[in-house]
C-alpha positions in Angstrom: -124.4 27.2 41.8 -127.0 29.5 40.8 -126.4 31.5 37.4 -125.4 34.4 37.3 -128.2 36.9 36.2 -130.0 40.5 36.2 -133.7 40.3 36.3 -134.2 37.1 34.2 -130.9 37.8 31.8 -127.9 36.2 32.8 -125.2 39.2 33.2 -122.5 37.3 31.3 -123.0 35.6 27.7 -122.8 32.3 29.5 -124.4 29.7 26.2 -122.3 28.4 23.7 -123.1 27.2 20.2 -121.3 24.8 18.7 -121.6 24.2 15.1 -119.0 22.1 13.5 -118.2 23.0 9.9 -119.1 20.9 6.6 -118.9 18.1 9.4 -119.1 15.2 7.0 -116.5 16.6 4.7 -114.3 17.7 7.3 -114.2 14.2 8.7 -113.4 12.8 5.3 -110.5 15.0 5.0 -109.0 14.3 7.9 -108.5 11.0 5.9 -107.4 12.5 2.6 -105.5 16.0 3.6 -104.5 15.9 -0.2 -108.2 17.5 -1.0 -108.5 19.7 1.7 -108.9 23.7 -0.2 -111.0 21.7 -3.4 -114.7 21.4 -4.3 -115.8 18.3 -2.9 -118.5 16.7 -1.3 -120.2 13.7 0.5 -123.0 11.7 -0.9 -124.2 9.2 -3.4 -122.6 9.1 -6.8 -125.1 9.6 -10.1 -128.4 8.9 -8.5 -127.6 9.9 -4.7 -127.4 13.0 -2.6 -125.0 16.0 -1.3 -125.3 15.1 2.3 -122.4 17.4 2.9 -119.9 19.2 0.8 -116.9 22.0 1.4 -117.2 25.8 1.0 -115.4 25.7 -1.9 -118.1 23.6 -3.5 -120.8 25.7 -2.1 -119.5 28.3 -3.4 -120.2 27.1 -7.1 -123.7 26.8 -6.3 -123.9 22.9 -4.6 -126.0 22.0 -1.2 -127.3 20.2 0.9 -129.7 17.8 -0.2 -129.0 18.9 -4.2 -128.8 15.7 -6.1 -125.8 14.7 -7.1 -126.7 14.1 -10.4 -127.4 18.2 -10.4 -124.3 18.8 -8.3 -122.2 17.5 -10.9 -123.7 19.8 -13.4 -123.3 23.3 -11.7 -119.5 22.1 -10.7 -118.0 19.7 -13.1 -114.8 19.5 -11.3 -116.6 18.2 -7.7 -114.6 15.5 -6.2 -117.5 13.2 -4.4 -116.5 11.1 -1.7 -118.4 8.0 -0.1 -119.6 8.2 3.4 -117.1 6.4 5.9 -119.2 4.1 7.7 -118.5 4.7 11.7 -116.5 7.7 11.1 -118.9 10.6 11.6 -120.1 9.6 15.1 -116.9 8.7 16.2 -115.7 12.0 15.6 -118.5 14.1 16.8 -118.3 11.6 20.6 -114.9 12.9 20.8 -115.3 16.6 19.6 -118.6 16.7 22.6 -116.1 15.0 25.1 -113.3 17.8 24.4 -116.8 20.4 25.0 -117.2 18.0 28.4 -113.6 19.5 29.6 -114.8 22.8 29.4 -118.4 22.0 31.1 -120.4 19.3 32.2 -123.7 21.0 30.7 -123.1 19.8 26.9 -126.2 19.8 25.3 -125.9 17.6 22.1 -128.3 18.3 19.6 -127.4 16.3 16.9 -124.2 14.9 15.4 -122.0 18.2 14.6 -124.1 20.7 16.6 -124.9 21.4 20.0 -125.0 23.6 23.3 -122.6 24.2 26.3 -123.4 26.2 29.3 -120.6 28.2 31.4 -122.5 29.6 34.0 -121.3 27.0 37.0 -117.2 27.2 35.3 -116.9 30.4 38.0 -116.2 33.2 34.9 -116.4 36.8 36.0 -115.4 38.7 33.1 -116.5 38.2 29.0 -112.7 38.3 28.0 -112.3 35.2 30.6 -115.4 33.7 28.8 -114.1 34.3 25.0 -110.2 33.2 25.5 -111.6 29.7 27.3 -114.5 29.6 24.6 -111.1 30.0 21.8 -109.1 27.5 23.5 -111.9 25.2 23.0 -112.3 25.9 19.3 -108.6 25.8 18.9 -108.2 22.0 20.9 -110.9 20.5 18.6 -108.9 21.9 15.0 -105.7 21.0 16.7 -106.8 17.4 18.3 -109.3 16.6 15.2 -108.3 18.1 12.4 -112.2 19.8 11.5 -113.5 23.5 12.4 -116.3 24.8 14.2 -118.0 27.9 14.7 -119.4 29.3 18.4 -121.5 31.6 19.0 -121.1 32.8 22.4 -124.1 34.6 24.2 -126.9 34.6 27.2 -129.2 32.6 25.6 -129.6 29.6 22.9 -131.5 31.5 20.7 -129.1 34.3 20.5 -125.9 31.5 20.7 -127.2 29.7 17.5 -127.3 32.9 15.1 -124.9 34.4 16.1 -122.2 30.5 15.2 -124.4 30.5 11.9 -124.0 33.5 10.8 -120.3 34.1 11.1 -119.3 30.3 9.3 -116.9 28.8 8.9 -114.0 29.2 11.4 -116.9 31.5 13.0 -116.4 32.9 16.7 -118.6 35.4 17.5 -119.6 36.4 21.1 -122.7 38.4 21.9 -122.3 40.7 25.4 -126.1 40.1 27.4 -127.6 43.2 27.2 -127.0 43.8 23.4 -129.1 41.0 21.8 -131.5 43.1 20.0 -128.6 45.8 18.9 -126.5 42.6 17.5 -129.7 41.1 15.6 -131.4 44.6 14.0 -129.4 44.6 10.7 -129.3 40.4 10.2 -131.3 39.3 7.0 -135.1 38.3 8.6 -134.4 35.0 7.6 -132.0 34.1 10.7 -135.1 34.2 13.2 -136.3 29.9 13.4 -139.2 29.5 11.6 -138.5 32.4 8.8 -137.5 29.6 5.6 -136.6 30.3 2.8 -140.5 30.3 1.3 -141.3 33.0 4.0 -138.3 35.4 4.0 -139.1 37.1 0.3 -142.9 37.1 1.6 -141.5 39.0 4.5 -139.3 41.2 2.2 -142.1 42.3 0.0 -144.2 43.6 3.1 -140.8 45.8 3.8 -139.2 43.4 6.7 -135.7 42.5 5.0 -134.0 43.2 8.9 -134.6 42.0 12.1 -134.8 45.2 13.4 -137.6 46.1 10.8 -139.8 43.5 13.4 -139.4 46.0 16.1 -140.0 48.8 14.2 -143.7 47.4 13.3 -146.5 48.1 15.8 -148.6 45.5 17.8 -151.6 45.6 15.6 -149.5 45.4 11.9 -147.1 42.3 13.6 -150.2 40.5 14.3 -152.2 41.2 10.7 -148.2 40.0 9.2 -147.8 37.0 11.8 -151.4 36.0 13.5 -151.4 34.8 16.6 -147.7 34.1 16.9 -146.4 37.6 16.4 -145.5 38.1 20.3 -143.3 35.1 19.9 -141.2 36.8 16.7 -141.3 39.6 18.4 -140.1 38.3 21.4 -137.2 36.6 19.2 -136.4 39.7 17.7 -135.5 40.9 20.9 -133.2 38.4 21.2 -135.4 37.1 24.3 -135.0 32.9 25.2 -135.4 31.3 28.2 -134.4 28.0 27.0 -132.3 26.1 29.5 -128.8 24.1 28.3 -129.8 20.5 29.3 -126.7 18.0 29.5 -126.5 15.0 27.7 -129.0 14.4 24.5 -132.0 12.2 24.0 -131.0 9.0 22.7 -131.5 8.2 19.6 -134.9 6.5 18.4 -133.7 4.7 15.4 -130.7 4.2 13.2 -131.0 3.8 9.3 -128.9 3.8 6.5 -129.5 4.1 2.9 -127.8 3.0 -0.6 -128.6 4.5 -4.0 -127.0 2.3 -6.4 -124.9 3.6 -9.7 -127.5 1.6 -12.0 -130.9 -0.8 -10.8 -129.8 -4.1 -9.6 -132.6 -6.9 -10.2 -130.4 -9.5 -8.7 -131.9 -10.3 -5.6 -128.4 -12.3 -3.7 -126.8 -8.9 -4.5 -129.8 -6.7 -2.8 -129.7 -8.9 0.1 -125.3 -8.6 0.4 -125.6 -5.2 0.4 -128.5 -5.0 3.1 -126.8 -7.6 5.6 -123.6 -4.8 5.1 -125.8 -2.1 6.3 -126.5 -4.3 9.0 -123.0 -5.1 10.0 -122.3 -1.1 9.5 -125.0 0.2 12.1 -124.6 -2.9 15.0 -121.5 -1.3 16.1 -123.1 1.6 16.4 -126.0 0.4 18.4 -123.5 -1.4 20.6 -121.5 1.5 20.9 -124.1 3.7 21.9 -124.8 1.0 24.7 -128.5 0.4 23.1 -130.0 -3.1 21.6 -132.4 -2.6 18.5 -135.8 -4.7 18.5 -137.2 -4.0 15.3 -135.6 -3.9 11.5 -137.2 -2.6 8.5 -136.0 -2.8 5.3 -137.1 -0.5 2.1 -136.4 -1.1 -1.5 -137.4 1.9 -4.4 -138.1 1.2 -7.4 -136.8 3.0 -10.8 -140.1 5.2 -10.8 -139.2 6.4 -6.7 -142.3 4.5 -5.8 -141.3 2.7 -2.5 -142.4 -0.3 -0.5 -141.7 -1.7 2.7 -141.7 -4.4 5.5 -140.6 -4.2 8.9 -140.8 -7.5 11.9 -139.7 -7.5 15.5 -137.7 -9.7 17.2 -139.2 -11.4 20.8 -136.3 -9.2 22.8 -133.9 -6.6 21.6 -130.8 -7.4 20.2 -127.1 -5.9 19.3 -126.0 -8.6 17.8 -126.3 -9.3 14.2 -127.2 -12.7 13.7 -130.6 -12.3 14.9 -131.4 -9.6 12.4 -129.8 -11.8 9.3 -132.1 -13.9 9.8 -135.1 -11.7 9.4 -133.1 -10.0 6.0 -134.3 -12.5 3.7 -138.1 -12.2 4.4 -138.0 -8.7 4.8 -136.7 -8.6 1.6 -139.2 -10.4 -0.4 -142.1 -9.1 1.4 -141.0 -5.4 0.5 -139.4 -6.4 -2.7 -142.9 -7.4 -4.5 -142.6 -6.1 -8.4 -140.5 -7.8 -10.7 -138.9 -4.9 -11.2 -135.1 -4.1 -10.8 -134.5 -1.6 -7.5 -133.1 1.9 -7.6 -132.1 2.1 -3.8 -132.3 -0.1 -0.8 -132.0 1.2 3.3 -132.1 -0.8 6.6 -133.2 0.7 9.7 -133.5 -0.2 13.5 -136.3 1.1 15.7 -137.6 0.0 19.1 -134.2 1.0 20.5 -133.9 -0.1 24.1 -131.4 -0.2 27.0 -129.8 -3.2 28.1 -130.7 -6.2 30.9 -127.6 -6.9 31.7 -129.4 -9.0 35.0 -130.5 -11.3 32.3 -127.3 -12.3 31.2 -126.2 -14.6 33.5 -128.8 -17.4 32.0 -127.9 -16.5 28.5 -123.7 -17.4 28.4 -124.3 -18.1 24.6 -125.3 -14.6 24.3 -123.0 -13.3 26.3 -119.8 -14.5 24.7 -121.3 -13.6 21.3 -121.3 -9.6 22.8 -117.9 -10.2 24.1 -116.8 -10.9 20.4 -118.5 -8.4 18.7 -116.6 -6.2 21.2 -113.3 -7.3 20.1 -114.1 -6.7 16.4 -115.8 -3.8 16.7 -112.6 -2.1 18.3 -110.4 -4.2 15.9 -112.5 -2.6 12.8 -112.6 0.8 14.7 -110.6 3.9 13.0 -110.4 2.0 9.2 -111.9 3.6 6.1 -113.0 -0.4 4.8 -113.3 -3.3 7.6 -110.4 -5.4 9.0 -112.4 -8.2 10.1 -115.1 -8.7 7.4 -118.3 -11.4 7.2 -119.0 -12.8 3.8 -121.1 -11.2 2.4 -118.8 -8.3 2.4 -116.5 -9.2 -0.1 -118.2 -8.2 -2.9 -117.9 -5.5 -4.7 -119.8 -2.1 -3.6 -122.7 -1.2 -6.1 -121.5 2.4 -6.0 -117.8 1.8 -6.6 
């Protein structure tokens, strides 16, 4: 069906932006309800990272990526919680599938943000758009216990401010036609590509408002933005023709990372806590449908400086036994000072799809998949493993 459109506008605010709330933390309370209303956050304890933390939190002054070391310093009272390995992309597969009711164009940009377009769902008027839009946003609280905020509008560009600006629990839908009236009094700093280095650059030269853009002429947006300054003008305007494309690009690697509470010289405890990475982000690859060809595993030292050492296996793999294997010679190829380490992280490049052809002269192979099937949907849903390897009984080094 074509869209709907007048002259190269659409005539209804057919793009959605979804952009799920504090996602991490809002996943982790859906496991512990007792927190939900405190400051708390997600990250590394001492010597790690907010990766994600509540409004509560953030409004005592901690962000995202603010140590945590500094985190616990501006809010004494900030519960931190560990990341839930599996839980976060689990999730954010079923919050896009509820989107996938609504539309088949679902755009997903990354984990807890991405784009749906209406245009082919046969919606005449902008109140049919909004209360379908709302029952969306009120299926995804009700089915999985986290909030999101849309931003409803004829384009991306328009979509995305408008779900960032009215967070959390944001809706906020944008008629076509009014893009540059809704935009005019926004803070400069909503425009992509304004940071936060620019925005007081801008200020000082007297743009503090999007509408201050249009009120410049050609000549003074170009001495303020060179060569670009059709392109922020253009944006002030609320003018994108971005298209909603379905689906997302699959992801090019998968890592993870582990700051420990103190530096850890003892080289059997490095190398338990890098095979768990590795039994954390397998089931991920398989689940995904993908097989990994390459790991690369990176220790830092006390001082930050980091080393590393990466080898590829013959044909890609999503089972783990061919990547133990290469753990212990990774290891001590990146692990060269005889100095304790601060943080170790695994990651998985040269991500491929499957041969399933191949299969049939590889039986071996092929019942080890079938049982890491079975345990990765007997582990599936649990903060801590049901089913667990060896090497991960031991104790975390962040505990």
């Amino acid at each position: 069906m074509a869209l709907p459109t007048i002259g190269t506008t659409r005539a209804l605010p057919t793009v959605v932006h979804l952009d799920a709330d504090a996602f991490f933390v809002s996943c982790e309370l859906v496991l512990k309800p007792e927190l939900r209303g405190t400051k708390c956050a997600v990250g590394g304890r001492e010597r790690g990272i907010i990766s994600s933390a509540s409004y509560e939190a953030r409004a005592c002054g901690v962000y995202t990526p603010m140590p945590t070391k500094q985190a616990m310093k501006v809010c004494p009272d900030l519960v931190m919680l560990p990341h839930t390995a599996g839980l976060y992309s689990r999730v954010s597969r079923r919050m896009f599938d509820l989107c996938e009711t609504l539309t088949p164009v679902v755009q997903r940009n990354s984990i807890d943000e991405g784009y749906l377009d209406l245009a082919m769902c046969g919606f005449r008027s902008v109140p049919e758009i909004e209360q379908a839009v709302r029952a969306l946003q009120r299926r995804i609280g009700d089915e999985l216990q986290i909030t999101a905020s849309f931003g409803v509008a004829a384009n991306k560009l328009v979509a995305a401010i408008a779900s960032k600006a009215h967070k959390p629990r944001g809706f906020k839908l944008v008629p076509a036609g009014t893009e540059a009236a809704y935009l005019a009094p926004l803070p400069i700093g909503v425009l992509p590509g304004v940071g936060k280095k620019t925005e007081p650059r801008l200020r000082a030269r007297g743009l503090a408002r999007v509408g201050d853009v249009l009120a410049r002429t050609d000549d003074e947006l170009e001495a303020l933005f060179g060569g670009g300054w059709r392109e922020v003008a253009a944006m002030a305007r609320g003018e994108d023709d971005r298209e909603v494309h379905p689906g997302h690009e699959d992801a090019k690697s998968y890592s993870q990372q582990e700051t420990f509470g103190h530096d850890i010289a003892d080289f059997a405890e490095i190398e338990r806590v890098a095979k768990r990475m590795v039994d954390e982000l397998l089931p991920r690859i398989r689940a995904d449908g993908k097989r990994a060809r390459t790991m690369t595993v990176k220790v830092r030292y006390p001082g930050m400086e980091d080393s590393s050492c990466g080898r590829s296996l013959p044909e890609a793999s999503d089972l783990e036994a061919p990547f133990y294997a290469l753990m212990r010679p990774l290891l001590r190829a990146a692990w060269t000072k005889k100095r304790p380490l601060r943080l170790v992280s695994v990651r998985f490049s040269g991500i491929e799809d499957p041969a399933p052809q191949l299969e049939m002269f590889d039986e071996a192979a092929a019942k080890k998949r079938r049982l890491a099937a079975v345990l990765d949907r007997i582990n599936a849903g649990g903060r801590k493993p049901v089913v667990r390897h060896g090497h991960q009984l031991g104790r975390s080094l962040t505990e």
